[in-house]
C-alpha positions as CSV (number, residue, x, y, z in Angstrom):
1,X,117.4,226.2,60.1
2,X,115.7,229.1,61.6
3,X,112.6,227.6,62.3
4,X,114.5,224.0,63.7
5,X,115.8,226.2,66.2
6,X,112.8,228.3,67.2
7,X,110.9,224.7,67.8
8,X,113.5,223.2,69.8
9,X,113.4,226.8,72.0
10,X,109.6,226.3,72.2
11,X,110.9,222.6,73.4
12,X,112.8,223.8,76.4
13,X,110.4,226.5,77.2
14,X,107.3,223.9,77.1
15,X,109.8,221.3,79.4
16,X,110.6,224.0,81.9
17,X,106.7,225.0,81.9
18,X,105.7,221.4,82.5
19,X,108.2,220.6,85.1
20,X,107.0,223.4,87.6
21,X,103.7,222.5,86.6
22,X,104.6,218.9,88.6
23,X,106.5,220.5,91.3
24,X,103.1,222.4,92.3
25,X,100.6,219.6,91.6
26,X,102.9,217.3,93.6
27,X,102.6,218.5,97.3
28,X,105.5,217.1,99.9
29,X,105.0,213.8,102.0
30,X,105.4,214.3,105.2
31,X,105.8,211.6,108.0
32,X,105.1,212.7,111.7
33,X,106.7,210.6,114.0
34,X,106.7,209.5,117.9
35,X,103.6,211.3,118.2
36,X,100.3,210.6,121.2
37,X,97.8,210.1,118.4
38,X,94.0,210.9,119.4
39,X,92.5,209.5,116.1
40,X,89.0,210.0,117.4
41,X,88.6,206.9,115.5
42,X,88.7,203.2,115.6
43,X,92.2,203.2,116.9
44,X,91.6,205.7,120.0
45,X,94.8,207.2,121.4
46,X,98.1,205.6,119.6
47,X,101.8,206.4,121.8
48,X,104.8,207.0,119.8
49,X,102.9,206.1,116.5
50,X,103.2,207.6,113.1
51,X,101.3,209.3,110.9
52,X,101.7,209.7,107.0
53,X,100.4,212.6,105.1
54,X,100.6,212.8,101.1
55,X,98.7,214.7,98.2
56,X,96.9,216.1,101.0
57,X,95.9,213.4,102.7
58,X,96.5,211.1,105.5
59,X,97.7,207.9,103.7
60,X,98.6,206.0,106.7
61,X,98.0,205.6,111.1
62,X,101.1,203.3,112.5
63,X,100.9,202.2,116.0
64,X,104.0,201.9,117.6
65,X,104.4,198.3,116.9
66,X,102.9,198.4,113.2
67,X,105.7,201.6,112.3
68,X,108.0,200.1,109.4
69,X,112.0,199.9,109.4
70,X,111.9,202.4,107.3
71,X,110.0,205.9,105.9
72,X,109.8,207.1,103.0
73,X,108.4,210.6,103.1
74,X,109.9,214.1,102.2
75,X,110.4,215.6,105.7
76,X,110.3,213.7,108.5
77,X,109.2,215.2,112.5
78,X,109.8,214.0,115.0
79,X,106.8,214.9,117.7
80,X,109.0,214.0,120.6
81,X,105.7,212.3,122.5
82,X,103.9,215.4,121.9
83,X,99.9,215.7,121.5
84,X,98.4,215.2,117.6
85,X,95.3,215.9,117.0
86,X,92.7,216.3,113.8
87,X,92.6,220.1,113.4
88,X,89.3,221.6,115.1
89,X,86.3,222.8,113.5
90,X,84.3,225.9,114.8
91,X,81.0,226.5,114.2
92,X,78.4,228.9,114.9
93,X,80.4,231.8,113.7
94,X,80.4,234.4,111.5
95,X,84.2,234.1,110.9
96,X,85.1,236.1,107.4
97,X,81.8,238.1,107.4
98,X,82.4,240.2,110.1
99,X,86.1,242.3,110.6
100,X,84.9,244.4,113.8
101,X,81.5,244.2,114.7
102,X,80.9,247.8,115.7
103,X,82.0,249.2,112.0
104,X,79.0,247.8,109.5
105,X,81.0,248.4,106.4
106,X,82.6,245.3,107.5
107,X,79.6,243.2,108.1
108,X,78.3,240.9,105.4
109,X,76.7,238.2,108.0
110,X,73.0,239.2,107.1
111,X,70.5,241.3,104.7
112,X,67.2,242.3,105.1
113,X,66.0,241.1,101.7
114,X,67.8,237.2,102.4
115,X,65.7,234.4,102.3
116,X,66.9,230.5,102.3
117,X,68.3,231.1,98.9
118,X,71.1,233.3,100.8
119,X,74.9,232.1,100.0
120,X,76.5,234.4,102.6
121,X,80.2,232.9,101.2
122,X,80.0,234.7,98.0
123,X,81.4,237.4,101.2
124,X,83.8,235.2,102.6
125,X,87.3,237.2,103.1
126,X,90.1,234.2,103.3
127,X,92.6,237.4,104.1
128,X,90.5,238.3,107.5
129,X,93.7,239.1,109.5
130,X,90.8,237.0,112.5
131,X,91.7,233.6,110.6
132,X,95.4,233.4,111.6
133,X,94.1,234.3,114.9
134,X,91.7,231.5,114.8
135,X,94.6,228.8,113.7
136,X,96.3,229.7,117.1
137,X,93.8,228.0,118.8
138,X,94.0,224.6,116.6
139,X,91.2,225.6,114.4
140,X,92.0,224.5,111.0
141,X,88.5,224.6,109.6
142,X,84.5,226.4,110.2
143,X,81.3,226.1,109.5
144,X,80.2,229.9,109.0
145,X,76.7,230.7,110.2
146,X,74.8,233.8,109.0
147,X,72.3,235.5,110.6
148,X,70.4,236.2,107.3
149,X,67.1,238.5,107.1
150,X,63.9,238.5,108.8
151,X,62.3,235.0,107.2
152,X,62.0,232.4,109.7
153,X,64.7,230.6,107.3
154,X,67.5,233.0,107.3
155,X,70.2,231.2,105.2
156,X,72.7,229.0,104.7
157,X,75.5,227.9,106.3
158,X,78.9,227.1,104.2
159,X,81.8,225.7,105.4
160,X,85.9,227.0,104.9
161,X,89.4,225.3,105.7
162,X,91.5,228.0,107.4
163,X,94.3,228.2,105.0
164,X,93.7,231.8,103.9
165,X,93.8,230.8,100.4
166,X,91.0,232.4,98.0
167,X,89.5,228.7,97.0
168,X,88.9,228.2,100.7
169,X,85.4,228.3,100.5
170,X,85.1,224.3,100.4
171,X,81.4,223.5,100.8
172,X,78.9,226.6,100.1
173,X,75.4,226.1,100.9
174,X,75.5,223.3,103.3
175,X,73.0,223.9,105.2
176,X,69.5,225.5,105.7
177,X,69.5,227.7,108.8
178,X,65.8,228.5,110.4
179,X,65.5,230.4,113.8
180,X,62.6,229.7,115.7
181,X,61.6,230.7,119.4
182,X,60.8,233.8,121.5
183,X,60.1,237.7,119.4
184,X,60.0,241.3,120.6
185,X,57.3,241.2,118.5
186,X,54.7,238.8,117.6
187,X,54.0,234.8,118.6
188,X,56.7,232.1,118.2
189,X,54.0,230.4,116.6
190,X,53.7,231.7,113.6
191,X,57.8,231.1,113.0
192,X,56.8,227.4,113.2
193,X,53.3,227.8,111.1
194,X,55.6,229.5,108.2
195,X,58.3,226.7,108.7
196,X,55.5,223.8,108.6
197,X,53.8,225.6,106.2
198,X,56.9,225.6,103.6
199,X,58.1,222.1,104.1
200,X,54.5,220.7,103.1
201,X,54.0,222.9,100.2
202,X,57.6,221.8,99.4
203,X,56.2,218.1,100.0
204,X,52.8,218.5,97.7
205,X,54.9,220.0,95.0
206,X,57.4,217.4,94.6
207,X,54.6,214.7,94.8
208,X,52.4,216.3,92.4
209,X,55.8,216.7,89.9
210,X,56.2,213.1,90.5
211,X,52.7,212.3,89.3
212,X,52.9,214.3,86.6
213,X,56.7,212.6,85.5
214,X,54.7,209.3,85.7
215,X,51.8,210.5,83.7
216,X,54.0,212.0,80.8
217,X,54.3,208.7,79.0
218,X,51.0,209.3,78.2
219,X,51.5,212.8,77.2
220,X,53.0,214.2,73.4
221,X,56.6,214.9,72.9
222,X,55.1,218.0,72.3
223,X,53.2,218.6,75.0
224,X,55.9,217.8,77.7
225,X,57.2,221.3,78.1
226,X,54.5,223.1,78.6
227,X,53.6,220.8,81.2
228,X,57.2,220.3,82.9
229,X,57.5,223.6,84.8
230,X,60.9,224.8,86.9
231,X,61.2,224.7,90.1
232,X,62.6,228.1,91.6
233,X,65.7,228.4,93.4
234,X,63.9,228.2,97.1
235,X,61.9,224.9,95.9
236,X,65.1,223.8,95.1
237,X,66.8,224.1,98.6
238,X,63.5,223.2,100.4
239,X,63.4,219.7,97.8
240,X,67.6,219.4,99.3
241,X,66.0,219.3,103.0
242,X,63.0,216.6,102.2
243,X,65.4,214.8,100.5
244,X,67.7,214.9,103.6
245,X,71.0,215.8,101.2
246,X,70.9,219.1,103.3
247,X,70.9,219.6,107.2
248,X,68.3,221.6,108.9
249,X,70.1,223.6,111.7
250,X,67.4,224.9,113.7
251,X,67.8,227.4,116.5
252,X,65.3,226.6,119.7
253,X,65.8,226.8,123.3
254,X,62.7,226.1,124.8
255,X,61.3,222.4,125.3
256,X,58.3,222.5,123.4
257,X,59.9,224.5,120.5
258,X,62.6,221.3,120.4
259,X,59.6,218.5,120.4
260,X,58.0,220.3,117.9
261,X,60.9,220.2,115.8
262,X,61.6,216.4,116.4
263,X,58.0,215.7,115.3
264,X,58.6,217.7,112.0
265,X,61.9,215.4,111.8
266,X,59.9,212.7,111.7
267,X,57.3,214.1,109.0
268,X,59.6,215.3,106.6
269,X,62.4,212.8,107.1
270,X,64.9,216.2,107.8
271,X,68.3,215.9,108.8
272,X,67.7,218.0,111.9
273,X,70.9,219.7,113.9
274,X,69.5,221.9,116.8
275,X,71.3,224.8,117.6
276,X,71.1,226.4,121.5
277,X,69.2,223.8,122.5
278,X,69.0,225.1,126.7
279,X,66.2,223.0,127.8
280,X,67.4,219.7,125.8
281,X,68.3,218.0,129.0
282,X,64.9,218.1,129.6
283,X,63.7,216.0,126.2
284,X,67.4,214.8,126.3
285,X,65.7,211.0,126.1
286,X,63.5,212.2,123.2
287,X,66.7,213.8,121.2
288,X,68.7,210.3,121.3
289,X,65.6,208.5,120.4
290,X,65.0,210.8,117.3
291,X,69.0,210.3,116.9
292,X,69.1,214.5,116.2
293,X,72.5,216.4,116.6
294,X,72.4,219.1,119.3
295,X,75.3,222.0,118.7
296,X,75.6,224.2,122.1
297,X,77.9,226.1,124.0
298,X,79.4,224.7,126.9
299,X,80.1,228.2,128.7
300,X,76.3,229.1,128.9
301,X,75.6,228.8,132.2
302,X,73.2,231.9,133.2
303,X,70.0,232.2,131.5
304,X,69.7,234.6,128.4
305,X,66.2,234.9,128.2
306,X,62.8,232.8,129.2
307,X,63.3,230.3,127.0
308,X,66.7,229.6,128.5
309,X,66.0,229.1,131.8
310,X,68.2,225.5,132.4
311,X,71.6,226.7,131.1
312,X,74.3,225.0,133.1
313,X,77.9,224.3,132.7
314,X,76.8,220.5,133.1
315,X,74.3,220.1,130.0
316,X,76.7,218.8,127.6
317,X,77.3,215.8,130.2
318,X,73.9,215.5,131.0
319,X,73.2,215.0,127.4
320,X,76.3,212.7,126.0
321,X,75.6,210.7,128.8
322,X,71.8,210.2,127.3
323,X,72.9,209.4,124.0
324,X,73.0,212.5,122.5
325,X,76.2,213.2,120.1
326,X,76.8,217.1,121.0
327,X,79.1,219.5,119.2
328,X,80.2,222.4,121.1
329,X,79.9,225.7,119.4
330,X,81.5,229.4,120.4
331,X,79.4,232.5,121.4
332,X,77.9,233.3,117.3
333,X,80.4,236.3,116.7
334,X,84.0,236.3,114.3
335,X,86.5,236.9,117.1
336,X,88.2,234.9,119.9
337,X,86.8,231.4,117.8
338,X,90.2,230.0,119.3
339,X,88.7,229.8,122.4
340,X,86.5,227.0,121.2
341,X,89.6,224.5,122.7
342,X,88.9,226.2,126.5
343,X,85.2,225.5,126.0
344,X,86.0,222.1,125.1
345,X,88.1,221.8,128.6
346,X,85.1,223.6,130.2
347,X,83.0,220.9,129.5
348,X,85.6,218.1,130.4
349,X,86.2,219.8,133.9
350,X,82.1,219.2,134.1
351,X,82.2,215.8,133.7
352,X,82.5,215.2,130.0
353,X,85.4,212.3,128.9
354,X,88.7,214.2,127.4
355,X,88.3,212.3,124.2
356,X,84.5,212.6,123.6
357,X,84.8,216.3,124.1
358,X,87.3,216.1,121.4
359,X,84.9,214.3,119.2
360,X,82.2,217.3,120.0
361,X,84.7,219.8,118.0
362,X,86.1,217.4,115.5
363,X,84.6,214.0,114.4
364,X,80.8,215.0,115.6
365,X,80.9,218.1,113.1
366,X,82.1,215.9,110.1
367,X,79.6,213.8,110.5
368,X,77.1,215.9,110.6
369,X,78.1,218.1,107.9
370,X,79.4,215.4,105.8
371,X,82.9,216.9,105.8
372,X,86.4,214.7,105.0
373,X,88.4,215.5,108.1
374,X,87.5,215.6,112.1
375,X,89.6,212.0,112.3
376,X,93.1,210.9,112.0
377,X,92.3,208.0,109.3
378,X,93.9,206.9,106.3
379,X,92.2,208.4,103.3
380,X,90.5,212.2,105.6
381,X,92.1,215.0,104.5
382,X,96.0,216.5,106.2
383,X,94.5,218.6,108.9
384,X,96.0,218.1,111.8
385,X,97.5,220.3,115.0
386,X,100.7,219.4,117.1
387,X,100.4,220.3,120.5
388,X,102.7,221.3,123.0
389,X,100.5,219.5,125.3
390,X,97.1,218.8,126.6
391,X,95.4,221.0,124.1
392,X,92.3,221.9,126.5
393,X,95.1,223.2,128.9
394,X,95.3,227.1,128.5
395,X,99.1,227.1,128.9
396,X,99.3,224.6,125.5
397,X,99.7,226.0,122.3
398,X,99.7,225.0,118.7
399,X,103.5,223.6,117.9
400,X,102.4,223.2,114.5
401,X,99.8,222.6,112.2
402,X,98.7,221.2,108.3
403,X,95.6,222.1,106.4
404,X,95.5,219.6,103.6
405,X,98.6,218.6,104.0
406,X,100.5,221.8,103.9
407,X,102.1,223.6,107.1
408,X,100.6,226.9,107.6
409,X,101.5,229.6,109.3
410,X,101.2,230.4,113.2
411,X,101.8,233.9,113.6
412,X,99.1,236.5,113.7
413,X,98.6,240.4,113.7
414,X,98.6,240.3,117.2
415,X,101.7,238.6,117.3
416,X,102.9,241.2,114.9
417,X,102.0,244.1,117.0
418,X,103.8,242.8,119.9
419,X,107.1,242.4,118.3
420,X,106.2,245.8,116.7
421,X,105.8,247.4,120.0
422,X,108.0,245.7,121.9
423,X,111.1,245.9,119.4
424,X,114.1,247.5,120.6
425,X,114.2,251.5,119.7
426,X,115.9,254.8,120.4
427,X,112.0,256.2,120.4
428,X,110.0,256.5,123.3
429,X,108.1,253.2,124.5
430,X,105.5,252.3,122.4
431,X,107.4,253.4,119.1
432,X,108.9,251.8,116.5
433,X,110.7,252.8,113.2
């Protein structure tokens, strides 16, 4: 009797367990109605459509003459007209490495020892009180870029969602990150030597491995491993870039540093991203040829040194309008990354099209990163902002926003401090209890 009722206890318990299990695997549908809808897709800019989010994902993009009778979702918004947009994505950043600059216990953005082997995101702090900051501005994911040591390949990038969550490192290792150009110290040739240098050794091993694969049917059973020999970790990450499975973002501002890099494109078959990039309007023809990915700011308009002599407020036109598919990037550091919306508005009161500079801080970044998101498409992941209107207009803000499908937060410490400070008190101004 004793032990009929301690399994039928262990019955409930296990029931209880399971059902909260469900509750948290099943996340809440959510159906966001008479919404503006920039897709940056194949359906362009939808009025009063509807958008479907479930499990995380988008499941469906109504127009307003495809919406059905009726909905079935969990919660249901109304947007009211209002702007809906994919959640931006920032790059060129060192956002969760870096707290405050000018105190190095909190910077993890580089090492003197790192080579291309260097996984900055094993540093990544999701609780950086700078992330909530960074929503404010729309941004709902980033592609972290650390400066790395003193090889000419510094690194690699990884990319994060901006939920604050401790899993929100969702792509480590993306990318290889090289920086080539002018030195204090030194010839900019020998960056590009080493670079060269590495891809063909790189090239002559896997060829010679290949041989050697094809010549083992010849070879003993026994014989095969002490002929097979590892590769090591950096072969491994330089094998990812010939293969193109992993981008090659490559800082250069000067002309001839960018050809040089196109012709090594073409050698290696690399999936090239160029980073900076001020004289590309001059070889703009020669980057949309090469079909290469060019990630600048759109702010730079005074040179920073002799090798970027043509920065202008008008390059990112100059080079959409060649062919070139640009993503605009913020100034490198971890703060003020929710600026990245003004730049975008920068660039579009320069002669850029609304919903292309849209595209050069969502959709282009996707594609060139092989993310999920960037578009407002049945099947990319829930990450999306509601605007309370134009969002490259500085008096717009973020009404709302979902990273993978779950509303997150829009207050931030400095929000905090204000209501701190400003709170009504019997202390003097300034003071709070």
């Amino acid at each position: 009797m004793k032990n009929t009722q301690l399994l039928t206890s262990l019955r409930y318990v296990l029931l209880g367990a399971l059902k909260v299990t469900t509750s948290v695997v099943q996340a809440e549908s959510i159906a966001i109605t008479n919404a503006t809808v920039y897709t940056v897709a194949k359906k362009g800019v939808l009025s009063q459509a509807t958008v479907l989010i479930d499990e995380g994902k988008i499941t469906a993009v109504y127009s307003n003459d495809e919406v059905p009778e009726s909905l079935s979702a969990d919660t249901i918004i109304d947007a009211k007209g209002r702007i809906l947009t994919p959640g931006f994505i920032a790059t060129h950043n060192l956002l969760g490495l870096v707290e405050v600059g000018a105190v190095s216990d909190t910077r993890d953005s580089s090492d003197k020892k790192a080579d291309i082997t260097f996984d900055a995101s094993l540093a990544f702090n999701p609780k950086s009180t700078l992330i909530a900051y960074a929503r404010k501005g729309g941004i709902t994911s980033s592609l972290v870029m650390p400066y790395g040591g003193e090889d000419v390949i510094t690194g690699q990038s990884f990319v994060v969602n901006l939920s604050g969550d401790f899993d929100s490192v969702i792509m480590p290792q993306n990318a290889v990150i090289v920086s080539l150009g002018a030195s204090a110290k030194g010839s900019r040739a020998t960056k590009l030597q080493t670079l060269i240098n590495e891809l063909e050794d790189a090239q002559k091993a896997l060829a010679k491995a290949e041989k050697a694969k094809a010549s083992r049917k010849k070879v003993k059973e026994e014989d095969e491993e002490k002929e097979a020999k590892e590769p090591s970790r950096s072969e491994l990450v330089l094998n990812e870039l010939l293969s193109g499975d992993k981008p090659l973002i490559a800082y250069a501002d000067r002309a001839t540093d960018i050809l040089a890099l196109l012709k090594l494109k073409q050698k290696f078959n690399l999936n090239l991203v160029l980073a900076g990039a001020s004289d590309a309007v001059l070889v703009s023809d020669e980057i949309a040829k090469a079909n290469v990915v060019v990630m600048m700011s759109a702010i730079d308009n005074l040179p920073s040194s002799f090798d970027s002599l043509h920065n202008s407020l008008t390059n990112v036109a100059k080079l959409t309008d060649a062919g070139v598919k640009v993503i605009i990037s913020n100034s490198g550091e971890s703060y003020n990354i929710n600026q990245l919306r003004f730049d975008a508005g920068v660039a579009v009161a320069n002669g850029v099209a609304e919903t292309t500079a849209l595209a050069a801080i969502t959709a282009n970044v996707a594609d060139s990163f092989n993310l999920n998101s960037g578009r407002i498409a049945v099947g990319k992941n829930a990450d999306l902002v509601l605007w309370s209107s134009d969002p490259f207009e500085i008096s717009s803000k973020v009404d709302a926003m979902w990273i993978n499908g779950q509303a997150m937060s829009l207050k931030s410490r400095q929000d905090a401090l204000r209501e701190r400070y400003t709170a009504e008190t019997d202390m003097p101004r300034a003071y709070t209890k």
